[in-house]
N, C-alpha and C positions, 0 to 999 in steps of 0.2 A: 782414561776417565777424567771429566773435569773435575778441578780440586774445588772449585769455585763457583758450582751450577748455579744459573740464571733463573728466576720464574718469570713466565711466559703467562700469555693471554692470549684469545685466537678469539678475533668476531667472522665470522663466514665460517663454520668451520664445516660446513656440509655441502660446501661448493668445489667446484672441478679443483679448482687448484690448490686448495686448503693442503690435500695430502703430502704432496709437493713441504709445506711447510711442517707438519707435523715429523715426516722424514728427517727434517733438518735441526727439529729442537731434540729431536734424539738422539740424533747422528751428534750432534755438540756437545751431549752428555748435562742438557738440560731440562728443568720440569717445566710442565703445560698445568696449572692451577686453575683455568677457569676456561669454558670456552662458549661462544653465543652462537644462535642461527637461531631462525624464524621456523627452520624444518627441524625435525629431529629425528630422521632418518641419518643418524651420524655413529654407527656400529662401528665403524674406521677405529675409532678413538680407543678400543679399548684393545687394537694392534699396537697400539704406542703408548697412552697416556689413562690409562683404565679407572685409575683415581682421580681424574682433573672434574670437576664440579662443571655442569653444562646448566645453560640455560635457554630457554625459548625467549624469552621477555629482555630487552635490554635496560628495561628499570629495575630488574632485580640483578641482572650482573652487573651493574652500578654501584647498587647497594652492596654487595657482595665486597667489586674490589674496596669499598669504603670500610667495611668491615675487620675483611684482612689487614687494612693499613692498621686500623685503630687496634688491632690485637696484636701486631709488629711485625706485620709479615708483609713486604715490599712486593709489587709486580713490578720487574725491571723493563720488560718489552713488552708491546701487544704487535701481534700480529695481524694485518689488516687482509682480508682474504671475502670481502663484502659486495656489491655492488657500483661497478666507476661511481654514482652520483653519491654515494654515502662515503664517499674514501678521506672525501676533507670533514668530515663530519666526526669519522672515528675516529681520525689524528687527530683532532682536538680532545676528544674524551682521552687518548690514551696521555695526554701531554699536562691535561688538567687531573690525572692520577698520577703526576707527576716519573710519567716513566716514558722507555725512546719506543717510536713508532717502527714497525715496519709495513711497509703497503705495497700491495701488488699494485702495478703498472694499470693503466694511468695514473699516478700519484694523485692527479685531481686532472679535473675537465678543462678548464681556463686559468690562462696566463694569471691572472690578478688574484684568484684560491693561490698561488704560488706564493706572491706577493705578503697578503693577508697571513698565511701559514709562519713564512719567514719573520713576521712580528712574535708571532707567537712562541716560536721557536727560541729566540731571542730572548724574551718574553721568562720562559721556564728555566733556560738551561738545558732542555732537553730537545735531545735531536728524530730527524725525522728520514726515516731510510728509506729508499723506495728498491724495487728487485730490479735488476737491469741486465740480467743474467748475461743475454749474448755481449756485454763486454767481458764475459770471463772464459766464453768459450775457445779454445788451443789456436782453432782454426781461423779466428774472426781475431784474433790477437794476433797471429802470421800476417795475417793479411795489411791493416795498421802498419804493421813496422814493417811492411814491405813498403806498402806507402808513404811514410812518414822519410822514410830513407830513400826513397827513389828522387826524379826530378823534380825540383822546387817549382810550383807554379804547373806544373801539368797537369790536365784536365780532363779525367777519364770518364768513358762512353757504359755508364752501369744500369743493366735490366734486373727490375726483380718482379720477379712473380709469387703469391702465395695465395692459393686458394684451397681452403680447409674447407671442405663438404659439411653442410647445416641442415636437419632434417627440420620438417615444419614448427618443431617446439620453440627454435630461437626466434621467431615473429611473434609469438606467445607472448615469450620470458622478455624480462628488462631489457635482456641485450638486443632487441628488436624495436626499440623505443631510443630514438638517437636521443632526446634528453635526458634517458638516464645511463646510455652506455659510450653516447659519443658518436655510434653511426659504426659502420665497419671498417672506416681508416683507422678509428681509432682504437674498438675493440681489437681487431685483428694486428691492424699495422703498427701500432705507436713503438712497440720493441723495435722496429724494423728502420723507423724513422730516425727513434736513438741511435741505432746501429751506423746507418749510414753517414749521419751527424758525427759521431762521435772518431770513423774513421774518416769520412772525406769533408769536414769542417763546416760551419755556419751554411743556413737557407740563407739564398740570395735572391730566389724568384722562385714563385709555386705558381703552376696551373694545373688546374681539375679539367678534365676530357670530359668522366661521364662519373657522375656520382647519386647513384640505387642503393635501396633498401640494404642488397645482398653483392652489391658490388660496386667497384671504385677502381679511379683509373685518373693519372695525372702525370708532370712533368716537376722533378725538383731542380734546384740548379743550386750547387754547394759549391765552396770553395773552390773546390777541388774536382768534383764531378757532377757532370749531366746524368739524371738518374729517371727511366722512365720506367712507371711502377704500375702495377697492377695487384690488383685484392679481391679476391671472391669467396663468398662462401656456397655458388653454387656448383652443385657436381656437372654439370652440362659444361662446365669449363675446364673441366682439368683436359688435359692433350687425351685425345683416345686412347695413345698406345701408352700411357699411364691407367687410365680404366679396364683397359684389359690385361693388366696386371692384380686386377681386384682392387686398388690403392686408391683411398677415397681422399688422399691430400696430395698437394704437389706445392713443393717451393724450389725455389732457382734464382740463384743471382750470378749473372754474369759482368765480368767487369774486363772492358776491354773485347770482350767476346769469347772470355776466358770461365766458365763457370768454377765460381766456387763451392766447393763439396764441403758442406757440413752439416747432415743428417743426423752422423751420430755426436755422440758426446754430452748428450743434454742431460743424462740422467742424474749429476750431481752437482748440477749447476747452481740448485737453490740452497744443498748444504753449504758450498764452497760461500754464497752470497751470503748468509749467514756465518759461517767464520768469519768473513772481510770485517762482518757489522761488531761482531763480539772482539775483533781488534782493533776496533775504532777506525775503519778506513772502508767502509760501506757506501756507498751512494747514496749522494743526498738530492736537496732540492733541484739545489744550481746545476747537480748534472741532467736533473729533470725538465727543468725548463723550455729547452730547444724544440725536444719533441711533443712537449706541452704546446707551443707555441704553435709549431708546423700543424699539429690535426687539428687543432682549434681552426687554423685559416682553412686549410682544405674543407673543412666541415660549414664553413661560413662563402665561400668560393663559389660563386657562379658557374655549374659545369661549361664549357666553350663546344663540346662536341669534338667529332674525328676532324681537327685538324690541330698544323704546329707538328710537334715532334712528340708522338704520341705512341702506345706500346704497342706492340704488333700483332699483342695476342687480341687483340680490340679489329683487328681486321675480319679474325675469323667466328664470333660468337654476336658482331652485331649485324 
């Protein structure tokens, strides 16, 4: 039990990934005091947090945390679980209530929101944490200090593939509107781009192949590895004999021509991202940056078409 529970704030809290975080303020042995969303289809809330005060309107949970201060009751964290284009918008609220942010991935859309944030930050004293899970996962931390330890200056040959099946609602909703989600590298991929960043070192050169509504396809060049990437959210792409397994998602990374297996292990990824934060060693801006940076340009990139050094699964779905 914590001797020392934290109160908490949730703005999205009726969104896919919100539960994920509510899991994790409970799991820590701390309270959930307020939470926002535009929908109020949010019954979730009262598996975890049954007393937290909700709201539709974000001028009254405003008022609200203003209320709680002045009667002397702190919000420590807000949890940001919203919209990519609103992400720099509630890390300012939560920072100008004087408390630490946490935000799901993409921390913000553009390098220079980074930039601007970091003043801010500065600015309060108070920090700003973004979720970066897959650096915490067993298998993806193997792999790192395999690399990290192997040959100095070697430059390895890495495919990723991930394409998560999207019924027609996501052209609807926001995330179908590249200004407000970033487009599908960035919804889907920007974890993926951390990932690779963060084990095979700095982008040295990006090209885009083919970049759709519902899919995306390019070449990175890191430090350390050649990385040819593909993103889809359509089902017509997954491999067949993955479809005829009923399986409406498929991810694969091969590195060297080695695939690495890490399917499972996700399920306490965002508690554990949450312990890191409540010990002060949480992911922040500067580790946000890179892959801020990387789908910003792919998103801005001229696609080139099938040529260069491009992903193979692109031979057979165009």
């Amino acid at each position: 039990m914590n001797d020392n529970p934290k109160n908490f704030g949730i703005i999205g809290v009726a969104g896919y990934i919100a539960i994920r975080h509510l899991h994790a303020i409970k799991e820590t042995g701390n309270n959930l005091l307020a939470s926002l969303d535009k929908f109020d289809s949010v019954g979730r809330i009262d598996s975890y947090f049954p007393e937290s005060d909700f709201f539709v309107e974000f001028e009254r949970f405003d008022r609200h945390f203003d209320k709680l201060k002045r009667t002397g009751t702190k919000i420590d964290y807000v949890s940001i679980c919203s919209p990519n284009y609103l992400h720099d918008s509630h890390i300012r609220f939560a920072l100008r209530h004087q408390a630490e942010a946490i935000c799901e991935k993409p921390i913000v859309l553009n390098p220079w929101n980074i930039d601007a944030l970091q003043e801010i930050e500065n600015e309060t004293g108070r920090n700003i944490y973004t979720v970066l899970q897959l650096r915490l996962h067993p298998k993806l931390l193997e792999l790192r200090e395999k690399i990290k330890n192997g040959p100095k200056g070697k430059v390895y040959d890495v495919d990723l593939s991930y394409i998560t099946s999207r019924g027609n609602w996501y052209s609807i909703s926001w995330k179908g509107d590249i200004q407000k989600s970033g487009g599908v590298a960035t919804n889907i991929g920007i974890h993926f781009f951390d990932m690779l960043s963060w084990i095979f070192g700095a982008a040295k050169n990006n090209i885009v192949h083919i970049s759709e509504p519902h899919k995306a396809a390019g070449y990175l060049e890191l430090e350390n590895a050649r990385v040819r990437w593909f993103l889809s959210l359509d089902y017509n792409d997954i491999p067949k004999k993955i479809r005829e397994c009923g399986k409406r998602t498929f991810r694969s990374i091969t590195v060297n021509g080695e695939e690495i297996e890490f399917s499972e292990g996700f399920a306490d990824l965002h508690t554990q991202t949450y312990k890191e934060i409540l010990a002060g060693k949480g992911f922040g801006l500067k580790d946000a940056r890179q892959s801020v940076e990387t789908a910003y340009i792919i998103r801005n990139l001229k696609p080139v078409g099938l040529q260069g050094d491009y992903h193979p699964i692109l031979k057979s779905i165009l």
